[in-house]
C-alpha positions as CSV (number, residue, x, y, z in Angstrom):
1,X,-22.8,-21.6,18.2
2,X,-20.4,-22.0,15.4
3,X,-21.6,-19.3,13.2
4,X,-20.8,-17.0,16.8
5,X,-17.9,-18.5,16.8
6,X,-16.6,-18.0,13.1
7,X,-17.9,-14.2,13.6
8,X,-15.0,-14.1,16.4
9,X,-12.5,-15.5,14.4
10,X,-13.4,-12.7,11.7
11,X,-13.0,-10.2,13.9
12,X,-9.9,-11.1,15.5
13,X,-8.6,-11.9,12.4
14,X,-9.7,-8.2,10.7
15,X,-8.3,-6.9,13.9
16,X,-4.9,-8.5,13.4
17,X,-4.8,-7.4,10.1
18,X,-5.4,-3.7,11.3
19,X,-2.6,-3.7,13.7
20,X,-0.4,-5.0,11.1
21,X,-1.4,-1.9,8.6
22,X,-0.8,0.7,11.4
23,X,2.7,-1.0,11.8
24,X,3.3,-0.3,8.4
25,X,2.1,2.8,8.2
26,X,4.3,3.6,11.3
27,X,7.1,2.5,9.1
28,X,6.0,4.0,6.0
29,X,6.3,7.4,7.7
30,X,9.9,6.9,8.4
31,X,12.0,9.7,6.4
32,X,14.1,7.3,5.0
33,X,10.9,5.2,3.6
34,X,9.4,8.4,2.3
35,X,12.5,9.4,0.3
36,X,12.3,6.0,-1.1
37,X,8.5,6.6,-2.1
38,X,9.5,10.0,-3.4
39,X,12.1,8.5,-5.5
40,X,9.4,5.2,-7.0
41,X,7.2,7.9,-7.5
42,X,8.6,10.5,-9.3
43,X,10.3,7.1,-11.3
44,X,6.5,5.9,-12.3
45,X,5.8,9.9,-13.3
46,X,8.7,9.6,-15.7
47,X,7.6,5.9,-16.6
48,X,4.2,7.5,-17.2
49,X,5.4,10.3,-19.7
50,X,7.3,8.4,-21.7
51,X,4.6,6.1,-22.4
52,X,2.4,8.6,-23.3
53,X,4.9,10.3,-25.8
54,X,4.9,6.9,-27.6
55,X,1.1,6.9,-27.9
56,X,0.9,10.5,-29.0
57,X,3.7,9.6,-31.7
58,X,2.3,6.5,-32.6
């Protein structure tokens, strides 16, 4: 019975986790979040190049 029991717990606690993903995701799409991902994205792109220019140099 335990086993059954812990198999539950799993899955409720996977489940859980799911819905609290697909509240984030919910969020995530938001325009204001997604000029804010723009933004940290183009921000590690530049991070990115800069590092390479110091290998190529180097």
């Amino acid at each position: 019975m335990g086993g059954c029991e812990r198999i539950m717990n799993d899955r409720q606690r996977i489940e859980k986790w799911i819905k609290g993903v697909e509240r984030l995701l919910a969020e995530w799409s938001r325009p204001d979040i997604q000029r804010w991902r723009k933004a940290l994205q183009e921000e590690d792109r530049r991070e990115d190049r800069g590092k390479r220019d110091v290998v190529h140099s180097g």
